[in-house]
N, C-alpha and C positions, 0 to 999 in steps of 0.2 A: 511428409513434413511440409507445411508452409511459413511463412515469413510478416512482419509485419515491419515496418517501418518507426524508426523513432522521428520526432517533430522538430525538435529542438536544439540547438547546443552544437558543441561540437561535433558531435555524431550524427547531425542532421541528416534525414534521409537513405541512413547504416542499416540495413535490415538484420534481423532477428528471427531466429528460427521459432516455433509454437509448435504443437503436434497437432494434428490430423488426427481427431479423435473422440470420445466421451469425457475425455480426464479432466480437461477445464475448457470454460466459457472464458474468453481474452476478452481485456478492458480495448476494444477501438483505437486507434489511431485519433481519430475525429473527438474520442470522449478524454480520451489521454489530454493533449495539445490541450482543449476548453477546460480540465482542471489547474494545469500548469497557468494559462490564463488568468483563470481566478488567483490561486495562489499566489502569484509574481515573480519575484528574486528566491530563487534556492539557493544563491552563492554561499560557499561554506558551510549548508544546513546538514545535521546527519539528517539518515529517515530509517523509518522501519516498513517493512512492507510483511505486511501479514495474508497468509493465501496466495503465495507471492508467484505461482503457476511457472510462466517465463523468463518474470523479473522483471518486464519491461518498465513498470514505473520505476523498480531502481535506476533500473541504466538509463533511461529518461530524464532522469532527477541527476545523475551523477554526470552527463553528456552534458547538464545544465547548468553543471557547476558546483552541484552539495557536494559535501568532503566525504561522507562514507556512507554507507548503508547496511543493513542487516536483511535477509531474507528470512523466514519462516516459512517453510512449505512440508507437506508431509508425506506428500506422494514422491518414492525414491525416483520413477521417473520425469517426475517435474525439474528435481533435486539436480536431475543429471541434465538436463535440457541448460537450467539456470547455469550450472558449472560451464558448458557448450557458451552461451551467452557471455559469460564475462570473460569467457577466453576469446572468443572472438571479437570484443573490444576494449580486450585489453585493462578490463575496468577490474580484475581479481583482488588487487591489493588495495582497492576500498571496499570492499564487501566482505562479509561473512554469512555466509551460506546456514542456516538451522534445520535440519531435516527432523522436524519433531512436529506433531499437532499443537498448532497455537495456545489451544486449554493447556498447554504445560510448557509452555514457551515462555508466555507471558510472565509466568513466578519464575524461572528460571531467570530471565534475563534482568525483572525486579531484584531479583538476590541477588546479582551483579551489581546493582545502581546504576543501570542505562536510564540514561535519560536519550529523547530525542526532540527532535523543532517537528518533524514532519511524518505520521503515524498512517498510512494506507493501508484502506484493508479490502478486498476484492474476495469477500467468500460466497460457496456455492449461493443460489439465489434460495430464497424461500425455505430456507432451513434454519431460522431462528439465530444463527451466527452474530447476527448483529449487536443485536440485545445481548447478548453470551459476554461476547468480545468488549462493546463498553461498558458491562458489567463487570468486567475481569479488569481492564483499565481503571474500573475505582478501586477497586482492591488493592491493584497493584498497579501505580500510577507510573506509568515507564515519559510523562511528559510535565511540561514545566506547563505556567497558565501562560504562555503564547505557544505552544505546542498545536499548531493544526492538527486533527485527524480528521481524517477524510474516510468517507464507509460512501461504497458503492456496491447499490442492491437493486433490487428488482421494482418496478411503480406499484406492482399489487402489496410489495412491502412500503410502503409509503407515509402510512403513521407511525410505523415503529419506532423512529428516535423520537416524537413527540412526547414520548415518555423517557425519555432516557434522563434517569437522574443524577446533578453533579454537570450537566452538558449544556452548552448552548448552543443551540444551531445557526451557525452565522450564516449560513447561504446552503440556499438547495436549487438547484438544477437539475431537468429531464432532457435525456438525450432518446426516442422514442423508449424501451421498454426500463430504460435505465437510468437510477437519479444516483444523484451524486449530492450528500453532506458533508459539510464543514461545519465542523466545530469543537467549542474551545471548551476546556475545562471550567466549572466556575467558582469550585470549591477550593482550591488552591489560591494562596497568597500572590499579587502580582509581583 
C-alpha cells in the first residue's frame, strides 16, 4: 500500500492510501492541485467522480469545501480502499459510494435526477471510455449548463473530445503523458 497526499483545504497534506498494483493508474498530486487551480471555488459544489479508483478527487474537492460527492467505481477492491479513505477523514457522511460500472451508473443515477456543478472522470487510458462516458452524458444528462466535467486521459488520446457532440471544450492541459478537459455542455438552456 502507498499514499498520496491531498493539496488543499482542510485536509491539506492528509495522506491517503492507493494500492500498490495493476488495478488503477492515480491522478498525481501535481495533476490534482493544477485542475483544482483551473477550476477555483468548489465551496458548496456537489461532484461526481466516475472511475473514482481512491477517491482522491472526492476528498480533495470535499477538503475544499464542496458539500457532497458521489463515487462510481466498479472494482470491489477500489470500492473498499475508497470506504478505508472516507473513514479516515472522516468525510463518509458526504459521500456515497456506487460499486457499479459507470455504463450503468450513469442511467441509474439519471432516474434518480442527480444533477451535479462538478463531473470527474479518470478511466483506464486508451480504452475509448471517454467518448463512452460523454456520450452517455448526452443521453442522460446528470449536469446543468455550468456543470464542469472534467475527463483526464492519455495525450495519444488527444483528439478525441474534438468530437464530442453537445460539448465545449473550455480548457485543455498537458501534464507530461496526461491532459486534462474542461468542458461544458452546450445544448442545454443556461
Amino acid at each position: 500500500m502507498s499514499t498520496i497526499r491531498i493539496t488543499g483545504g482542510k485536509l491539506k497534506g492528509m495522506s491517503i492510501n492507493v494500492l500498490s498494483n495493476d488495478i488503477a493508474r492515480y491522478t498525481s498530486s501535481k495533476v490534482r492541485q493544477a485542475i483544482f487551480n483551473i477550476i477555483g471555488d468548489v465551496e458548496g459544489k456537489s461532484v461526481l467522480e466516475l472511475f473514482a479508483g481512491s477517491g482522491s478527487f472526492s476528498i480533495e474537492a470535499l477538503s475544499r469545501g464542496a458539500s457532497q460527492a458521489t463515487l462510481v467505481e466498479a472494482n470491489r477492491k477500489m470500492t473498499g480502499l475508497i470506504a478505508k479513505n472516507l473513514a479516515k477523514t472522516a468525510l463518509n457522511k458526504y459521500c456515497q459510494v456506487i460499486h457499479m460500472d459507470v455504463r450503468y451508473a450513469v442511467p441509474l443515477l439519471f432516474g434518480r435526477k442527480c444533477v451535479y456543478d462538478i463531473i470527474f472522470m479518470d478511466p483506464p487510458y486508451e480504452m475509448g471510455y471517454v467518448m463512452q462516458i460523454m456520450t452517455l452524458l448526452q443521453a442522460h444528462p446528470l449536469l446543468t449548463h455550468e456543470t464542469m466535467t472534467i475527463a483526464e486521459y492519455s495525450r495519444r488520446e488527444n483528439d478525441t473530445l474534438a468530437y464530442c457532440e453537445g460539448f465545449e471544450n473550455q480548457k485543455t492541459r498537458k501534464y507530461g503523458d496526461t491532459v486534462i478537459s474542461i468542458l461544458r455542455n452546450i445544448n442545454l438552456s443556461a
